[in-house]
SERO-715960 format. One line per field, with one value per residue: residue number from 1; residue in one letter; x, y, z of N, C-alpha, C in turn. Coordinates in Angstrom, 1 decimal. Layout:
BEGIN
k NUM_...
r A_...
n_u X_...
n_v Y_...
n_w Z_...
ca_u X_...
ca_v Y_...
ca_w Z_...
c_u X_...
c_v Y_...
c_w Z_...
END
This chain:
BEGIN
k 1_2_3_4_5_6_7_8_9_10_11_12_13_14_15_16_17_18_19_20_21_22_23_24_25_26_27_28_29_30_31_32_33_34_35_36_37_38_39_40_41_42_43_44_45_46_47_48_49_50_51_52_53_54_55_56_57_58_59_60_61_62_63_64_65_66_67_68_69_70_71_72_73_74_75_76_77_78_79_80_81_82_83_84_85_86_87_88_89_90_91_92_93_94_95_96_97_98_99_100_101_102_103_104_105_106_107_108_109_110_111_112_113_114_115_116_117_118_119_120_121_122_123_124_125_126_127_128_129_130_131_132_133_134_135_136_137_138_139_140_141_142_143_144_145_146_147_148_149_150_151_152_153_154_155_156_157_158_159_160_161_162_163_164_165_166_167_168_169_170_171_172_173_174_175_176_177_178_179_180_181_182_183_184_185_186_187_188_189_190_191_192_193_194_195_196_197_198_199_200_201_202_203_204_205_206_207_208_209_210_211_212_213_214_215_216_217_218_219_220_221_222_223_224_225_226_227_228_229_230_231_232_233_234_235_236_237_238_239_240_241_242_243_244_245_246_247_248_249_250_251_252_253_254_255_256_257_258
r X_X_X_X_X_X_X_X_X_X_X_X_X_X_X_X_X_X_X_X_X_X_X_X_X_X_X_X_X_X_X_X_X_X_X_X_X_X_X_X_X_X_X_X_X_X_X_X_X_X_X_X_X_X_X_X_X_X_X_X_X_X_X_X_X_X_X_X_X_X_X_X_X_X_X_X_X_X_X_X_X_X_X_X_X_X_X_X_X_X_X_X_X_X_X_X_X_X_X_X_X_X_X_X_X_X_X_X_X_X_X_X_X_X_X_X_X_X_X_X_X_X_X_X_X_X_X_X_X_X_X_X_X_X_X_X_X_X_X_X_X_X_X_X_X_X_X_X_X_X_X_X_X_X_X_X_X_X_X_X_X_X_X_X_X_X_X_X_X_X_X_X_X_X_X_X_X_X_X_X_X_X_X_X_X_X_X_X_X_X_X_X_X_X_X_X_X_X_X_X_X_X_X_X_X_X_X_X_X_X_X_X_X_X_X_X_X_X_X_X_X_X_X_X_X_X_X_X_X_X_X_X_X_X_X_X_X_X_X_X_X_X_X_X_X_X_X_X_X_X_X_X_X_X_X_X_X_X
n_u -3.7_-6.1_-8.5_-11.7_-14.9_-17.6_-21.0_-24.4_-27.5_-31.1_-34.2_-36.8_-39.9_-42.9_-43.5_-46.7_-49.0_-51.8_-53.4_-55.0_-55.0_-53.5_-51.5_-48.5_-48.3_-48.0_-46.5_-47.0_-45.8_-47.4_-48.8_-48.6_-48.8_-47.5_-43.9_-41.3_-39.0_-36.8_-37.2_-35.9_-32.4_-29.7_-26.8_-23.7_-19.8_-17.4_-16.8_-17.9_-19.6_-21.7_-25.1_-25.8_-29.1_-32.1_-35.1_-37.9_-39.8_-40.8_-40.3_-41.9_-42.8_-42.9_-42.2_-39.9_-37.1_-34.6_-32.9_-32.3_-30.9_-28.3_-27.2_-26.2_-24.9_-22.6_-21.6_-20.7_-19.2_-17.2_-16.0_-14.0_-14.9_-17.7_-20.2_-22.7_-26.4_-27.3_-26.6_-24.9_-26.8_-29.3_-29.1_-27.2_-27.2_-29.7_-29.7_-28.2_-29.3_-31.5_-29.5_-28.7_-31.3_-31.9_-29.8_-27.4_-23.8_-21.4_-20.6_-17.2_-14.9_-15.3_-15.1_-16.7_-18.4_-20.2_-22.9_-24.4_-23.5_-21.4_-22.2_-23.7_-21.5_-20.2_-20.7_-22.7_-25.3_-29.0_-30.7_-29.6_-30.5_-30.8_-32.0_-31.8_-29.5_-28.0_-29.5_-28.5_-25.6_-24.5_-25.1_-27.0_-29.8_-32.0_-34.5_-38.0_-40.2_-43.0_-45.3_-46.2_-46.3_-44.8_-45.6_-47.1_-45.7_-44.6_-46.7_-48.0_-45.7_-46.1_-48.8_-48.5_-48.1_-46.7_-46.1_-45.7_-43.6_-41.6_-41.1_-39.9_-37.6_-36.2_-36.2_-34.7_-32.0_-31.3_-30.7_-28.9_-26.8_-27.0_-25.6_-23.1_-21.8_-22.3_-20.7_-18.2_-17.6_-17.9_-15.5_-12.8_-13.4_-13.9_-13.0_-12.1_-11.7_-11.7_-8.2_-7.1_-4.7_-3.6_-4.5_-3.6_-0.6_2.1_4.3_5.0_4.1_0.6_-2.5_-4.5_-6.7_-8.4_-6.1_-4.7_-1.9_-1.1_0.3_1.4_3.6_2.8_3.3_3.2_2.1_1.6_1.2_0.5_3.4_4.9_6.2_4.8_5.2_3.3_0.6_-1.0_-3.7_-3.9_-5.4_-8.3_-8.3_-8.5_-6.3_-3.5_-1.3_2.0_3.4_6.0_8.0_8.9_10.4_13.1_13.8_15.6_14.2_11.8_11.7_12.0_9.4_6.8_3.8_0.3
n_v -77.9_-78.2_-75.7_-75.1_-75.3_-74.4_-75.2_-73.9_-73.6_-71.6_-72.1_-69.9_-68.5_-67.0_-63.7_-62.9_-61.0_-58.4_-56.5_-54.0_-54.5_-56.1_-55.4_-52.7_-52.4_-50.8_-51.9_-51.9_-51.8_-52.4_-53.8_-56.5_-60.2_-62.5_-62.7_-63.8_-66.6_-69.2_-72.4_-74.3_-75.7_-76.7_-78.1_-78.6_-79.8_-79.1_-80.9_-83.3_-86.5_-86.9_-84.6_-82.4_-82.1_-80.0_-79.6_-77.9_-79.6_-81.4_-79.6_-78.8_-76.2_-74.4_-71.7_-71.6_-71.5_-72.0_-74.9_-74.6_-72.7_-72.9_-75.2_-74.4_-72.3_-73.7_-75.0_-72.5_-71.8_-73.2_-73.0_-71.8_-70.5_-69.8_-70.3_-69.2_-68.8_-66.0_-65.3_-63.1_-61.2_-62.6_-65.2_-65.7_-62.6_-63.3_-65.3_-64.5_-62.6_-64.4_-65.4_-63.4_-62.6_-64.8_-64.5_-66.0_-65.8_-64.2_-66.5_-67.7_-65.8_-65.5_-66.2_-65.2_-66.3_-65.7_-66.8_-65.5_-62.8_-63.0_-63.8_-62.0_-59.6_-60.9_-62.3_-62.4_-63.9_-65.2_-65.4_-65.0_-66.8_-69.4_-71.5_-71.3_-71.1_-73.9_-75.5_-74.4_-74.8_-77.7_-80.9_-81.0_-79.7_-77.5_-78.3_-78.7_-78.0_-80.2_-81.4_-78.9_-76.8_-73.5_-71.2_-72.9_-74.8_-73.9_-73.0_-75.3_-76.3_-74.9_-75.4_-78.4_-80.4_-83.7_-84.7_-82.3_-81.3_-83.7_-82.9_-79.9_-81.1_-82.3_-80.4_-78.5_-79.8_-80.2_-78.1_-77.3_-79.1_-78.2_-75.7_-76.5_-77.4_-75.5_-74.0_-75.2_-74.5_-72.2_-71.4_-70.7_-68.4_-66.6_-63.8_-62.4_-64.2_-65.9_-65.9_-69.2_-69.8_-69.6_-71.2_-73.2_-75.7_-76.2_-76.7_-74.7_-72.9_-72.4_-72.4_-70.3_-69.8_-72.3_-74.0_-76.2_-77.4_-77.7_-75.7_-74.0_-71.9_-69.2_-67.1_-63.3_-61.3_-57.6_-54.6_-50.6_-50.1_-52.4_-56.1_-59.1_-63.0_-64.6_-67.5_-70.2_-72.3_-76.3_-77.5_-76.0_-74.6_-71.9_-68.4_-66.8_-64.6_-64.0_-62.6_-60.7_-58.0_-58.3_-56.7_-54.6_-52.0_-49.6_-49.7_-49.6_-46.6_-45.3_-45.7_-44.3_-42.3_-42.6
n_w 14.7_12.8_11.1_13.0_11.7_11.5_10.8_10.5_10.8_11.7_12.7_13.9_15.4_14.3_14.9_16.7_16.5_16.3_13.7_11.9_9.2_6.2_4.4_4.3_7.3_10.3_13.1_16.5_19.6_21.7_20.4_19.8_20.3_20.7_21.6_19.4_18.9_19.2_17.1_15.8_15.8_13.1_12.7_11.6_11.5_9.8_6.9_8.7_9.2_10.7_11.8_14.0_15.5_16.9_18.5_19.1_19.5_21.8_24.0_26.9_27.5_24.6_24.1_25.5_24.8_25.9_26.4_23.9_23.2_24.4_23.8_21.4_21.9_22.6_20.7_19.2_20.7_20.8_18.0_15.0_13.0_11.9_9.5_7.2_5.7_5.1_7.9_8.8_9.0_10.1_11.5_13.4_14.9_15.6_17.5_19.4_20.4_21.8_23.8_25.5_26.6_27.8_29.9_29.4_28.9_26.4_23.9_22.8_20.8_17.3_13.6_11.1_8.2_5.3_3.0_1.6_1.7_0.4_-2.2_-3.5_-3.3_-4.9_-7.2_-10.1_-9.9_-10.8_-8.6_-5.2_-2.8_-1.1_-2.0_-4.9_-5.5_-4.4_-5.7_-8.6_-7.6_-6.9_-5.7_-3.5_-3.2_-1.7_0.7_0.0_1.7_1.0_1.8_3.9_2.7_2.3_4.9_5.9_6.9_9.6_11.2_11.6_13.1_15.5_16.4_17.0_15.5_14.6_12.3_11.3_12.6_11.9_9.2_9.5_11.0_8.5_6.6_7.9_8.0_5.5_4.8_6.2_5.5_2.2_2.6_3.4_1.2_-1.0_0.3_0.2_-2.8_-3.4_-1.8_-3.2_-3.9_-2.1_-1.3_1.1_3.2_6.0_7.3_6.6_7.5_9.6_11.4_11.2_11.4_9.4_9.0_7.4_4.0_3.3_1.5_2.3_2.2_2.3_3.4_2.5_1.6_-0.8_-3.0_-5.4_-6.9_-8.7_-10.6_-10.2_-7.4_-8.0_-6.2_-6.0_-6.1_-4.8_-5.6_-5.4_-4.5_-6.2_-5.2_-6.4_-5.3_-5.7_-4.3_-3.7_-5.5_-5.0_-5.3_-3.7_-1.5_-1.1_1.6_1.5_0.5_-2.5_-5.0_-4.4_-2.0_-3.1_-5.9_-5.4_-4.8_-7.2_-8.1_-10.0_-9.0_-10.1
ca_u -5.0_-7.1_-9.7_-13.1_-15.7_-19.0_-22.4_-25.4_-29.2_-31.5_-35.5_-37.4_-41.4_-43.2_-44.2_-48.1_-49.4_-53.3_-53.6_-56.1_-54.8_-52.3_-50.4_-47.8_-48.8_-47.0_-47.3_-46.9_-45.1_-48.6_-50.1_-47.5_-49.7_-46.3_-42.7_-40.7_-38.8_-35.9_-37.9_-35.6_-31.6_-28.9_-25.2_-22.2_-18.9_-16.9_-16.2_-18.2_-21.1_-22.9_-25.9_-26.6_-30.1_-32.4_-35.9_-38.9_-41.3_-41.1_-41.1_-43.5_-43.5_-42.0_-41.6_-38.7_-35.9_-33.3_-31.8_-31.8_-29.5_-27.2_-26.2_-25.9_-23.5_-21.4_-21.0_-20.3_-17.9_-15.7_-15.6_-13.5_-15.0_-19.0_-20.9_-24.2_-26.3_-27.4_-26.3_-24.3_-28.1_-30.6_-29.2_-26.0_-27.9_-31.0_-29.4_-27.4_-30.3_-31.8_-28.7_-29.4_-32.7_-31.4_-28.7_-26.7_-22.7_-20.9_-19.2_-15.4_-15.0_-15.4_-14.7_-18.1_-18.4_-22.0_-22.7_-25.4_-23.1_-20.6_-23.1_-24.2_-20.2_-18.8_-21.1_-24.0_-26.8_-30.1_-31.1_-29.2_-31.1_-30.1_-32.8_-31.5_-27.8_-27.8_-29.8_-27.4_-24.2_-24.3_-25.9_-27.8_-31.1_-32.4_-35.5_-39.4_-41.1_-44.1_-46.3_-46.6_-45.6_-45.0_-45.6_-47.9_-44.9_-44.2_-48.3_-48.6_-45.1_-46.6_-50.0_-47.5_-48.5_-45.8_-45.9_-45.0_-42.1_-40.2_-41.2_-38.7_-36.5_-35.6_-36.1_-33.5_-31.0_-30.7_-29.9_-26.9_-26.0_-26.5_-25.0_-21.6_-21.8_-22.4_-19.3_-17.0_-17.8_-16.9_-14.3_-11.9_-13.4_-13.9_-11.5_-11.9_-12.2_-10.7_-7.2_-6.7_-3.2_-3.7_-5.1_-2.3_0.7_2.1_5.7_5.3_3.4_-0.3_-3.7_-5.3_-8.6_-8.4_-5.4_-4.4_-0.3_-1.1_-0.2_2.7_4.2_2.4_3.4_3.8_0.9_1.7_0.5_1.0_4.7_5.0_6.0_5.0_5.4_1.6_0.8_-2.3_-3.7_-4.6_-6.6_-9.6_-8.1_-8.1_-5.3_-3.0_0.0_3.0_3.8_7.7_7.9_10.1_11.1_14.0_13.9_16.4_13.2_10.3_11.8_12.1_8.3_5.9_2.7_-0.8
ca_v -78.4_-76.8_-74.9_-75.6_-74.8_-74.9_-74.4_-73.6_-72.8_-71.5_-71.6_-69.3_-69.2_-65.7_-62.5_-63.0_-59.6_-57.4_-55.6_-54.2_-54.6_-57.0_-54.5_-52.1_-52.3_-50.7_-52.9_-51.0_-53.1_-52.9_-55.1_-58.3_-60.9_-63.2_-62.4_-64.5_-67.6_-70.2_-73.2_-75.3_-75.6_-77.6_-77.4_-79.7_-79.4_-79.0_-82.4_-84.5_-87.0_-86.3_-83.4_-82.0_-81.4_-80.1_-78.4_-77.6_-80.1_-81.9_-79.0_-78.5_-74.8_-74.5_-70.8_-71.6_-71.8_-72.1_-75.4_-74.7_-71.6_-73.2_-76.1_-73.2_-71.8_-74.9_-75.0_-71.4_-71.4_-74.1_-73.0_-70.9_-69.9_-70.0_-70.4_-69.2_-68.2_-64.8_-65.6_-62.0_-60.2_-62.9_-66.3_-65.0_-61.9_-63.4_-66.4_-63.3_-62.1_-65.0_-65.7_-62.3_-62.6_-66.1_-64.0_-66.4_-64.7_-64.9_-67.6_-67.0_-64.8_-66.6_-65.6_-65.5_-66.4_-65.7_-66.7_-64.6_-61.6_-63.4_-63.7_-60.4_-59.0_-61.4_-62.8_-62.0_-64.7_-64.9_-65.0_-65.3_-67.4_-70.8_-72.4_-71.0_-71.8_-74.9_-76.2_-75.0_-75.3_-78.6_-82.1_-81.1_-78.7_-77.1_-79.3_-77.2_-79.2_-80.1_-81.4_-78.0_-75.7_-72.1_-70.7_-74.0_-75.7_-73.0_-72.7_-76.6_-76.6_-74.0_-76.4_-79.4_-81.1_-84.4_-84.5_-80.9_-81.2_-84.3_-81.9_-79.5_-81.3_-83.0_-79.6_-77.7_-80.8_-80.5_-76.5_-77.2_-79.8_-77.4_-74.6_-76.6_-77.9_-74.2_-73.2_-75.5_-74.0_-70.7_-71.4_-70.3_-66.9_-65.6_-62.6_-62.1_-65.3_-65.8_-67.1_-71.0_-70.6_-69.5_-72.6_-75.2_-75.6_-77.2_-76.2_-74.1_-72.0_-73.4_-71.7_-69.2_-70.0_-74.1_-74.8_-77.0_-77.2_-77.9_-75.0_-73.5_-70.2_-68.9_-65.9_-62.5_-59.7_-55.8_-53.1_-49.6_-50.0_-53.6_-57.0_-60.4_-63.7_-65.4_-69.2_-71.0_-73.4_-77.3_-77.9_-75.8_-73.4_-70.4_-67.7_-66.3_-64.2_-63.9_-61.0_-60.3_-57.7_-58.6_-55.2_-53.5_-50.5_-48.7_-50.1_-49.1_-45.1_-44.8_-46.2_-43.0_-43.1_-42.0
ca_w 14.3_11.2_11.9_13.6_10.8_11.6_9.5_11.5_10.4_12.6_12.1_14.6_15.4_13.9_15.8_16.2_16.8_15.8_13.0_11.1_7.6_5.3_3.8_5.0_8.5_11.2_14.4_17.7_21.0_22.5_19.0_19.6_21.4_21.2_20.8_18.6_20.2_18.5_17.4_16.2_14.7_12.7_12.8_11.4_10.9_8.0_7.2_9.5_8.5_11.5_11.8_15.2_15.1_18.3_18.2_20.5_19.3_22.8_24.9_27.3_27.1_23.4_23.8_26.2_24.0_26.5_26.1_22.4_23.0_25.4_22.9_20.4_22.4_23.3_19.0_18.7_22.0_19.9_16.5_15.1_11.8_11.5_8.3_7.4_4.7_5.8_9.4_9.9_9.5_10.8_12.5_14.2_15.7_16.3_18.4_20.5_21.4_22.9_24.8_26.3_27.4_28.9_30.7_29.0_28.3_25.1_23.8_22.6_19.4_15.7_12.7_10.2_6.3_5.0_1.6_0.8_1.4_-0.4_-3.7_-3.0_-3.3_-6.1_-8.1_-10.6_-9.9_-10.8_-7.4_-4.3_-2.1_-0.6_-2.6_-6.2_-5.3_-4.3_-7.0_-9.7_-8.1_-5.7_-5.5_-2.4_-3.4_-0.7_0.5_-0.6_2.6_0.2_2.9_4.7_1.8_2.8_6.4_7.1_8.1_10.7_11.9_11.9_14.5_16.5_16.5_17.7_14.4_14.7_10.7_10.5_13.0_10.9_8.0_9.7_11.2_7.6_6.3_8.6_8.5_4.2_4.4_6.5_4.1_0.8_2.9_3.5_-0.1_-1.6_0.8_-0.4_-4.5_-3.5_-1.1_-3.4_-5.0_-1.1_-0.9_2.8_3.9_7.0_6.5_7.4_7.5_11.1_12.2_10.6_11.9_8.6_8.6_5.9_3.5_3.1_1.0_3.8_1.7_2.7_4.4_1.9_1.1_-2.3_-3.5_-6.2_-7.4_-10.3_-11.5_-8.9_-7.2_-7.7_-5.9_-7.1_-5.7_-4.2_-6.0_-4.2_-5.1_-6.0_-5.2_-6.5_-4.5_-6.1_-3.9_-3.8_-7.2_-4.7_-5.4_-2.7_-2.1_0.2_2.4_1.7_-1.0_-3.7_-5.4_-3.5_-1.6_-4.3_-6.8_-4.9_-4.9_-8.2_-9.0_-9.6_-9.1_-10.9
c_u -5.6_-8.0_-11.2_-14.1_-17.2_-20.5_-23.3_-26.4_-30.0_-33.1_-36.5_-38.7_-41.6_-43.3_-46.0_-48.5_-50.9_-52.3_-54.7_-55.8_-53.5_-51.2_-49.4_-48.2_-47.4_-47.1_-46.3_-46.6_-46.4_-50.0_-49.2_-48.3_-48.4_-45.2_-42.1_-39.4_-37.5_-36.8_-37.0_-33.7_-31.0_-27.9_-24.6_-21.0_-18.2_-16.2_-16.8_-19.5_-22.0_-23.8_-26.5_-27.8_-31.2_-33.7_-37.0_-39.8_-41.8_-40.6_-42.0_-44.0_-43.0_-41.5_-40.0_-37.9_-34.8_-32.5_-31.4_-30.6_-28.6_-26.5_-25.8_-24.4_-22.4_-21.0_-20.1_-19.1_-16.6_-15.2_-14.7_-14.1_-16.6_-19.4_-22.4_-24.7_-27.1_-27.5_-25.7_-25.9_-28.7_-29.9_-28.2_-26.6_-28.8_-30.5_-28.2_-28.7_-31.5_-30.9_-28.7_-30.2_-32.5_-30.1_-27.4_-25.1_-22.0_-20.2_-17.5_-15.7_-15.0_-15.7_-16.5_-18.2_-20.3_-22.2_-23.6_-24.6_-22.1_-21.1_-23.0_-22.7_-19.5_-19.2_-22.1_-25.2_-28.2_-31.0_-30.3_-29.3_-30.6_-30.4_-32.1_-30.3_-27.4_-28.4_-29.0_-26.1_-23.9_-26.0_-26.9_-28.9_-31.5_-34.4_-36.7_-40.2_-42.8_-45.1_-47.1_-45.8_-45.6_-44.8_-46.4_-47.0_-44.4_-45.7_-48.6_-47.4_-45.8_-47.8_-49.4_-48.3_-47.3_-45.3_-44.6_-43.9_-41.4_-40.1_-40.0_-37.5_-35.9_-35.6_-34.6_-32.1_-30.5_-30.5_-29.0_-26.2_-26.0_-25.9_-23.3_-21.3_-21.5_-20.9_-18.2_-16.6_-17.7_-16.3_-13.6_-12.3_-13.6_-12.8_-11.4_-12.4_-11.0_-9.3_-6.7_-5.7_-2.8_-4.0_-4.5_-1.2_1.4_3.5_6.3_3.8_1.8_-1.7_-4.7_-6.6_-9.0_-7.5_-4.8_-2.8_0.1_-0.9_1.7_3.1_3.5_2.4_3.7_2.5_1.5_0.7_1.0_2.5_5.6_5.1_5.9_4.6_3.5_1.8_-1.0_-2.5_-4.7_-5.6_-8.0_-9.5_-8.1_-6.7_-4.9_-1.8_0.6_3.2_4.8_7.3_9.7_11.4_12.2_13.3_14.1_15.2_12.4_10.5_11.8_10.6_7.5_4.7_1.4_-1.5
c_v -77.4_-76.7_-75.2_-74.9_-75.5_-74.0_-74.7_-73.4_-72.7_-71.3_-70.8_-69.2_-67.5_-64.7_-62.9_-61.6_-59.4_-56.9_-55.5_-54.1_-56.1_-56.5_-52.7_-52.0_-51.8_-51.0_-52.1_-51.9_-53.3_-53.7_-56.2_-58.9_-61.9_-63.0_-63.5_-65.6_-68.7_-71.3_-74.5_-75.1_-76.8_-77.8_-79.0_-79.1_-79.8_-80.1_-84.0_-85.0_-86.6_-85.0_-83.3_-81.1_-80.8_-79.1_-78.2_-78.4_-80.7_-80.9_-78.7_-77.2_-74.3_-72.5_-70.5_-72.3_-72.2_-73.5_-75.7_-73.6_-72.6_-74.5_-75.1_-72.6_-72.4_-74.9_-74.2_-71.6_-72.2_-74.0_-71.7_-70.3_-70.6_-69.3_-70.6_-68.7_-67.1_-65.2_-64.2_-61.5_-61.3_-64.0_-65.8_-63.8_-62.3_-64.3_-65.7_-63.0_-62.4_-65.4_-64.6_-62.3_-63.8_-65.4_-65.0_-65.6_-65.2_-65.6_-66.6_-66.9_-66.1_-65.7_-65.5_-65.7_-66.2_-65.5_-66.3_-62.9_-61.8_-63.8_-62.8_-59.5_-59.6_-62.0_-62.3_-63.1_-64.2_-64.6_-65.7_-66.5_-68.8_-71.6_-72.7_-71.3_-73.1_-75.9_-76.0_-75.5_-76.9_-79.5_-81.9_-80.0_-78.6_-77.7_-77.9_-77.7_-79.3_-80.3_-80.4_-77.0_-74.1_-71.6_-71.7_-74.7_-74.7_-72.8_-73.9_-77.0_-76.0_-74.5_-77.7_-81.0_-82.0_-84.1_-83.3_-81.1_-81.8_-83.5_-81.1_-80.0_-81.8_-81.5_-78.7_-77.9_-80.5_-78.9_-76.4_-78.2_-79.6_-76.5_-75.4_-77.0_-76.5_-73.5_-73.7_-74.9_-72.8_-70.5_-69.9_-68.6_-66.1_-64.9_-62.6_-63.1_-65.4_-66.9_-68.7_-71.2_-70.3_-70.7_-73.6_-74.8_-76.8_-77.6_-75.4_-73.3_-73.0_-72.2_-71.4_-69.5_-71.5_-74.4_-75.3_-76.6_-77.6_-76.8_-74.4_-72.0_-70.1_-67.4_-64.8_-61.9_-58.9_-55.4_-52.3_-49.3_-51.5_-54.9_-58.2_-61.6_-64.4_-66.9_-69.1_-72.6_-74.9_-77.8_-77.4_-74.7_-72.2_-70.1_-67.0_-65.4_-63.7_-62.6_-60.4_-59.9_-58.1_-57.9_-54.8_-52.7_-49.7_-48.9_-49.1_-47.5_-44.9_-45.0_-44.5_-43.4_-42.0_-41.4
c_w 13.3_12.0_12.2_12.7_10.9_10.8_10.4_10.2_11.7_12.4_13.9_14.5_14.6_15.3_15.4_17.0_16.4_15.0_12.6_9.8_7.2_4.9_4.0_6.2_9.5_12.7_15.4_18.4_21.9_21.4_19.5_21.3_22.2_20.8_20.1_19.5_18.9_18.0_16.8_15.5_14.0_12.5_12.3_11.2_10.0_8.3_7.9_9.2_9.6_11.4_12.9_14.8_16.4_17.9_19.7_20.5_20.9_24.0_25.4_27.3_25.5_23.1_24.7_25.5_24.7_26.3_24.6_22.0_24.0_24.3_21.8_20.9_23.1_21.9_19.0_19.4_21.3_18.6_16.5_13.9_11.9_10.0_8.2_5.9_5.2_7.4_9.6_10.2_10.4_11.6_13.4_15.3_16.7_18.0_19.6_21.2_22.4_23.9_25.6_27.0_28.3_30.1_30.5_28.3_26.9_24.4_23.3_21.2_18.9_14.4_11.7_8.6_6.2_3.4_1.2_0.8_0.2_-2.2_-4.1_-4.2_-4.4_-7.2_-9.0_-10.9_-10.2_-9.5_-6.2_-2.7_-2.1_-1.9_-4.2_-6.1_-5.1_-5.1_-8.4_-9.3_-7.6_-5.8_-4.5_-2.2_-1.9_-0.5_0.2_0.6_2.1_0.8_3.3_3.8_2.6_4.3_6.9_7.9_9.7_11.6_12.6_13.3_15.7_16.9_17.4_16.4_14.8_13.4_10.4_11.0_12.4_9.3_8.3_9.9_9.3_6.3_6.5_8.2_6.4_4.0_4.8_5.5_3.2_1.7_2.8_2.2_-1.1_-1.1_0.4_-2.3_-4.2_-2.7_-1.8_-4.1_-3.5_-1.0_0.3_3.8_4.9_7.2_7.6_8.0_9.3_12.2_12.0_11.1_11.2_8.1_7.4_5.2_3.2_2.8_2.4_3.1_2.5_3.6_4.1_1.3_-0.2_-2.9_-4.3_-6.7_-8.8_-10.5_-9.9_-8.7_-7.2_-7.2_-6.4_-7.0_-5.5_-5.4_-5.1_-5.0_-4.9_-5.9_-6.1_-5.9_-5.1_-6.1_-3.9_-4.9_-6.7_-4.9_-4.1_-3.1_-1.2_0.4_2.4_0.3_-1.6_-4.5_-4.1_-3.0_-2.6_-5.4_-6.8_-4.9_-6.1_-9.0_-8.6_-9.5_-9.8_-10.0
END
């Protein structure tokens, strides 16, 4: 079976704490009136029209996140490769550390792609952000929720505004859908993406970027000693390259090095 690729977002409520200022403020554990809480997520998998979506609006206590971690962790528990866009820092963590405080234990390992690290590491964008990515590269802009622009859509959930909530949910529901859209357009330039070819059982050689057995001999990779035969893959244009070196033994002694 190929591999279980799942795209997540996660929107969380604020910290409401005292202060007495706006600017640089340093808030003490005895200023936070409320800690911070899941409020709502969105997840699909790579490939499927469906969008599991679930939030707090019809909670009766809405800072009890619990059955929004527990379907969280029936996703994670089955995938094998999660996709986020800063998910290693903020959604990935965060959604550990409500399963924590739920005494909830950890699903089964998964691999992670995060395409804001993957900007970050390989590209030179104007700005990295969901918003700015997915409007140049991909049909599916990241929604602006015009209604409740800014932090109102997050003041008006936490009010139990109806409005605001289909605000998010139709909000949440089109960042997993530019997130999988953004991931398939740089599939192929991930260097350390986690290889597919682990998950196919295809009878043969198949692009560790996709999966896909579309793929041909073009040309060789060196190392400073090593030849290996290169493929490029049709399907999604990523480059690869086999693990049996090529060069001799008797070769590889006589190569010097810099």
């Amino acid at each position: 079976m190929p591999a279980k690729v799942l795209f997540i977002d996660v929107e969380t409520s604020p910290l409401i704490s005292y202060t007495w200022g706006i600017w640089q403020e340093n808030i003490g554990l005895n200023q936070i009136k409320e800690d911070w809480h899941l409020l709502a997520f969105s997840a699909k998998w790579l490939g499927a029209k469906n969008i599991i979506y679930q939030d707090q609006s019809e909670a009766k206590h809405i800072e009890n996140d619990k059955p929004l971690v527990k379907s969280i962790w029936h996703l994670l528990d089955d995938a094998d490769i999660v996709v986020s866009q800063n998910g290693a820092s903020f959604d990935i963590p965060k959604i550990k550390a409500r399963m924590l405080f739920h005494k909830i234990k950890p699903p089964s390992p998964f691999k992670q792609v995060d395409t804001l690290r993957v900007a970050k590491h390989t590209f030179g964008f104007t700005s990295n952000k969901l918003e700015y990515m997915s409007e140049k590269f991909t049909d599916a802009p990241k929604d602006k929720h015009k209604e409740f622009p800014g932090f109102e859509l997050w003041k008006e959930c936490l009010k139990g505004n109806k409005r605001a909530w289909a605000e998010m949910r139709k909000y949440n529901i089109q960042d997993t859908i530019a997130l999988e859209k953004l991931y398939l357009e740089m599939q192929p330039w991930i260097s350390k993406h986690p290889n597919m070819g682990m998950f196919v059982d295809a009878g043969g050689s198949v692009c560790p970027k996709c999966g896909s057995n579309k793929i041909e001999k073009r040309g060789y990779f060196y190392t400073s000693v090593g030849m290996y035969q290169r493929y490029h893959c049709r399907a999604c244009g990523g480059w690869s390259h086999g693990r049996t070196i090529l060069n001799s033994k008797e070769d590889r002694k006589i190569q010097l090095s810099n």
